[in-house]
DRENMAR-159011 format. One record per residue (C-alpha): residue in three letters; x, y, z. Coordinates in pm, 1 decimal. Layout:
  residu        xx        yy        zz
     ALA         X         Y         Z
...
***
This chain:
  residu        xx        yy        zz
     UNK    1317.6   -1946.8    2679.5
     UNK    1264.1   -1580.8    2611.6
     UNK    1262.7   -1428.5    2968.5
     UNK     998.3   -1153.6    3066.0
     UNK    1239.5    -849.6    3033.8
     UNK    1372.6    -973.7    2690.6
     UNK     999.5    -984.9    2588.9
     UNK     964.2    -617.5    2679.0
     UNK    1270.3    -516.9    2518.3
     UNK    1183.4    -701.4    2212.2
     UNK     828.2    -586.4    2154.5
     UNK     935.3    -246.2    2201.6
     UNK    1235.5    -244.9    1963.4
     UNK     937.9    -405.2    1723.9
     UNK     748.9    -105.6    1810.8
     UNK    1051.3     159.7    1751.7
     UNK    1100.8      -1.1    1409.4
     UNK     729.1     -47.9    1276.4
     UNK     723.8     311.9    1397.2
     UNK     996.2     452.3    1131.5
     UNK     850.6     247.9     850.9
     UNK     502.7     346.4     895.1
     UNK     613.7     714.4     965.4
     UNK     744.5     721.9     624.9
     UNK     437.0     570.6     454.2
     UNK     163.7     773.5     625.6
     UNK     413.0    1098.1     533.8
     UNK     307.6     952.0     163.9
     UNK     -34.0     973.2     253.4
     UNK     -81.1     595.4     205.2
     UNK    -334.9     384.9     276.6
     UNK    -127.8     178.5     547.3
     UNK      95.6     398.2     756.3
     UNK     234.7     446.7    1140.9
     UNK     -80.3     236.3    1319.1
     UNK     -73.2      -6.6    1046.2
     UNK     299.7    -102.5    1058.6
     UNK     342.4     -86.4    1370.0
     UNK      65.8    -328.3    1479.6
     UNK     193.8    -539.8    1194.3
     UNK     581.9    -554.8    1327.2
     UNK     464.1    -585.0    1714.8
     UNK     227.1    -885.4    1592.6
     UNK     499.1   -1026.9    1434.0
     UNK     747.4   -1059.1    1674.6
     UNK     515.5   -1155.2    2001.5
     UNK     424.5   -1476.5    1759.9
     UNK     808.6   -1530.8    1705.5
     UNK     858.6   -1481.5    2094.9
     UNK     531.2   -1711.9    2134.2
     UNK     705.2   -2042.2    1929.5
     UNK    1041.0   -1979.6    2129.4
     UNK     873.8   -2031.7    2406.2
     UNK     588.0   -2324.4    2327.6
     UNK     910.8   -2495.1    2158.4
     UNK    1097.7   -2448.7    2492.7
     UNK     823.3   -2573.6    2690.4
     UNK     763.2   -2874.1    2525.6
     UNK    1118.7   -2945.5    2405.8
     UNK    1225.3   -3341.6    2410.2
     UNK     817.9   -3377.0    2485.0
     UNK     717.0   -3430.5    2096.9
     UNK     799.4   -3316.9    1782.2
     UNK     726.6   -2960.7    1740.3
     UNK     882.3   -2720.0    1484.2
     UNK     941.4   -2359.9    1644.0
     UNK     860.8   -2199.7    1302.0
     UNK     560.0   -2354.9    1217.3
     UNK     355.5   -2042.5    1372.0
     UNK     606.2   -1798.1    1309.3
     UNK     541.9   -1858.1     935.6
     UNK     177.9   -1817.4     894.1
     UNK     293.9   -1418.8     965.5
     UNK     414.9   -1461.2     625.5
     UNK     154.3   -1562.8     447.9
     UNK    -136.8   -1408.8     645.2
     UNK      20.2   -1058.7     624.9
     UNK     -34.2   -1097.1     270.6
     UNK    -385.8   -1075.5     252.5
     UNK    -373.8    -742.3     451.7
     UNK    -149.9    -603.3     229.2
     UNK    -418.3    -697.3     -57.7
     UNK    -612.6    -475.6      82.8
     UNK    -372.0    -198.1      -5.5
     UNK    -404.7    -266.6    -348.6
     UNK    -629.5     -82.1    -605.4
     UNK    -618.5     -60.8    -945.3
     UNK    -681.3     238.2   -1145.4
     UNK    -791.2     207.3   -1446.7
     UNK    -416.9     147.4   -1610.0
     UNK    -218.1     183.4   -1288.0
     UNK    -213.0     -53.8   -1033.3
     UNK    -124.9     153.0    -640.8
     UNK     -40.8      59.1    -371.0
     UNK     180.5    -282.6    -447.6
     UNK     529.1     -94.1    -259.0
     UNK     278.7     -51.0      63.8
     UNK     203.7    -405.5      64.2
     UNK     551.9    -499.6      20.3
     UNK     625.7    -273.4     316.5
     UNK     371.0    -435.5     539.5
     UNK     541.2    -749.7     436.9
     UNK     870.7    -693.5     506.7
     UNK     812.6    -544.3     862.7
     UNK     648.9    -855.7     932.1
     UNK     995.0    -983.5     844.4
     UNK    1152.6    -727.5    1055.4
     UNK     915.0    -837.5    1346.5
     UNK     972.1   -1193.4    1332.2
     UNK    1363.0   -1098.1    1311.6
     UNK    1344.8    -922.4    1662.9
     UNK    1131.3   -1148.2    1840.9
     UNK    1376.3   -1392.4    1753.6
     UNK    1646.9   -1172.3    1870.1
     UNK    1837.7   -1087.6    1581.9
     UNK    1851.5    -734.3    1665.9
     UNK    2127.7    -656.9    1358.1
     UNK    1951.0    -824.6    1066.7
     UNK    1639.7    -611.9    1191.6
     UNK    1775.5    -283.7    1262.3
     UNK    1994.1    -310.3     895.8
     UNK    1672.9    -434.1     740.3
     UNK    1492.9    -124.6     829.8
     UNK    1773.4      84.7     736.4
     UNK    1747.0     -60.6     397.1
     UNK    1368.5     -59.7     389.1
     UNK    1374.8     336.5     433.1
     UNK    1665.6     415.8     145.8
     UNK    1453.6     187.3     -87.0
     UNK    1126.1     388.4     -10.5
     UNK    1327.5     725.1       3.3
     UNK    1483.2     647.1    -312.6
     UNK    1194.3     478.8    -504.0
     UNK    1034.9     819.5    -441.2
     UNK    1274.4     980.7    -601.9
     UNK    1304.9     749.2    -910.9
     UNK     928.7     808.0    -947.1
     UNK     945.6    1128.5    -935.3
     UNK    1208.4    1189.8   -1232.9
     UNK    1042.0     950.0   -1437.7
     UNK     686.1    1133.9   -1391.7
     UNK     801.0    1441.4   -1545.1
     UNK     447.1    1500.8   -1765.4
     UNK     171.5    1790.1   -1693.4
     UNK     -82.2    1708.8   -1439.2
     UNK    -403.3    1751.0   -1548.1
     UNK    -766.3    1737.4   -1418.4
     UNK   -1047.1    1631.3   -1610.8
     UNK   -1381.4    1693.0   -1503.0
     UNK   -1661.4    1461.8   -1641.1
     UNK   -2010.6    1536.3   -1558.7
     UNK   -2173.2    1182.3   -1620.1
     UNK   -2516.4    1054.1   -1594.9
     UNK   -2616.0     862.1   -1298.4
     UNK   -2599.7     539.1   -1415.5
     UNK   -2467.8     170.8   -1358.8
     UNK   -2121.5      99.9   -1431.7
     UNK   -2027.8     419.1   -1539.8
     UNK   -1694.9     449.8   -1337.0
     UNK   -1582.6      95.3   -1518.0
     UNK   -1689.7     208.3   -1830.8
     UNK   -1433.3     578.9   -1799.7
     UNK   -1161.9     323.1   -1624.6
     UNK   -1137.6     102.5   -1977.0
     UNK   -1155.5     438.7   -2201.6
     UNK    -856.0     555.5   -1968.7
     UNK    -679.3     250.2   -1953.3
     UNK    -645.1     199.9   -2318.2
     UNK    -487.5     569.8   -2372.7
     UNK    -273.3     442.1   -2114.4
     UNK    -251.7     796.3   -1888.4
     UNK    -160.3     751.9   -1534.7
     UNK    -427.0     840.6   -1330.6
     UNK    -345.1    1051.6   -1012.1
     UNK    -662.2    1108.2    -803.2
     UNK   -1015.3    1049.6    -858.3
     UNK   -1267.1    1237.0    -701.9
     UNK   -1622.9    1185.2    -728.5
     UNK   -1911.0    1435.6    -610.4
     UNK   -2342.5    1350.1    -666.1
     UNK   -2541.9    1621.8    -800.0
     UNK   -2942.8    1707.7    -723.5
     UNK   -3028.7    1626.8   -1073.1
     UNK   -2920.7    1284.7   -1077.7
     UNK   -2565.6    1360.8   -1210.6
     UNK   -2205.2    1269.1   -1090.8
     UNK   -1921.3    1484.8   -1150.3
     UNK   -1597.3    1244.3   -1125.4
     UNK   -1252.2    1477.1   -1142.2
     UNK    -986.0    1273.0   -1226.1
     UNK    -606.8    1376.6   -1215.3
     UNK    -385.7    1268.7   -1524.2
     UNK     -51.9    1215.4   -1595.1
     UNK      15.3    1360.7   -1946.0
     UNK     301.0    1554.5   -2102.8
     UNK      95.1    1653.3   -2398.0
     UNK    -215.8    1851.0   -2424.6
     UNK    -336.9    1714.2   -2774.0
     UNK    -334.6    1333.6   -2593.6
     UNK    -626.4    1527.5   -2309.4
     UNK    -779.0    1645.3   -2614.2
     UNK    -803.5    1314.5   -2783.4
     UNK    -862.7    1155.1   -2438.7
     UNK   -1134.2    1400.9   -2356.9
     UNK   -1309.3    1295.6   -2680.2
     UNK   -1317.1     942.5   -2602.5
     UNK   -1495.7    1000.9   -2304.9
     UNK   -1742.3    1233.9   -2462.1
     UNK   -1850.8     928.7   -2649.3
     UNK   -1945.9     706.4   -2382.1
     UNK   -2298.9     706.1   -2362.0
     UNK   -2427.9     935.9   -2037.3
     UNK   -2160.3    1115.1   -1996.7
     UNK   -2278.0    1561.2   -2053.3
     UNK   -1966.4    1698.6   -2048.3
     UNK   -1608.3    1708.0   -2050.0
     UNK   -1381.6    2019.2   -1926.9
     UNK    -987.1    2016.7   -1864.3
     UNK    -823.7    2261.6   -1596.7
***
């Protein structure tokens, strides 16, 4: 039986950790950051410190299996780490967020159950890997950013539409930002990834031919 002090220590240990995790992703400017993670990681470990003690309580009573609760953390932080997700028209963000919010879970489950070395390691690890992933990203993303803006026609799938042109040139799109005119026009500027200015050329000309879209300028 996890006593009441041991609970306190525990969920605020959960609590320290979430904290450096989520510190480093909202530094990012991710979509998940501190609140996230650390709402994730205290969650976790008060249900691991919840089937200690039902399993206690009810010990040589019936059958019960302590980790039967403790593991639908696994699979239902999974769905809010979907939500993380968005794909770009060829680049998919947001997948190493989700795998954060996934492994604190793991890290939250790992102090309520009182492994406090296997946790505190864990998130040692967690922040190289994100510190050095960073890095690697970095050096391999050594291309010209670029902003295209494309003054389109208000119209129905027109977003889709400039996602599939862009995904088959196979650019890595940056940031999207997307601003309504008066006259019934949207002006969508959209940062590329490109280390040569003939592929925005040839990419700006693909776009031009999409029906409703006025106008195409690079800066």
């Amino acid at each position: 039986m996890v006593s009441e002090v041991d609970i306190f220590i525990r969920l605020t240990v959960a609590f320290a950790l979430g904290g450096l995790i989520g510190y480093e992703r909202q530094s990012q400017n991710k979509a998940a950051g501190l609140r996230t993670h650390v709402l994730v990681c205290m969650g976790a470990c008060l249900v691991m410190i919840l089937s200690l003690n039902i399993y206690h309580s009810v010990q040589g009573l019936t059958n019960a299996d302590p980790a039967r609760l403790a593991a639908q953390v696994v699979s239902g932080v999974g769905f809010l780490g979907a939500g993380t997700i968005m794909k770009e028209g060829a680049t998919v963000t947001g997948l190493t967020t989700a795998a954060s919010l996934w492994v604190v879970s793991g890290v939250g489950l790992a102090v309520g159950g009182g492994y406090y070395s296997g946790a505190f390691y864990t998130t040692f690890l967690i922040l190289l890997t994100l510190a050095l992933l960073l890095r690697i990203d970095k050096l391999h993303n050594t291309g010209q950013i670029t902003t295209l803006v494309i003054t389109v026609k208000n119209m129905p799938g027109q977003m889709e539409i400039i996602g599939e042109v862009l995904g088959g040139c196979g650019v890595r799109i940056c940031d999207i930002k997307i601003d309504k005119e008066a006259d019934h026009s949207i002006i969508i500027s959209i940062s590329l990834n490109s280390s040569e200015q003939a592929g925005i050329n040839k990419i700006a000309g693909n776009l031009l031919a999409i029906e409703g879209v006025i106008s195409v300028k690079s800066k």
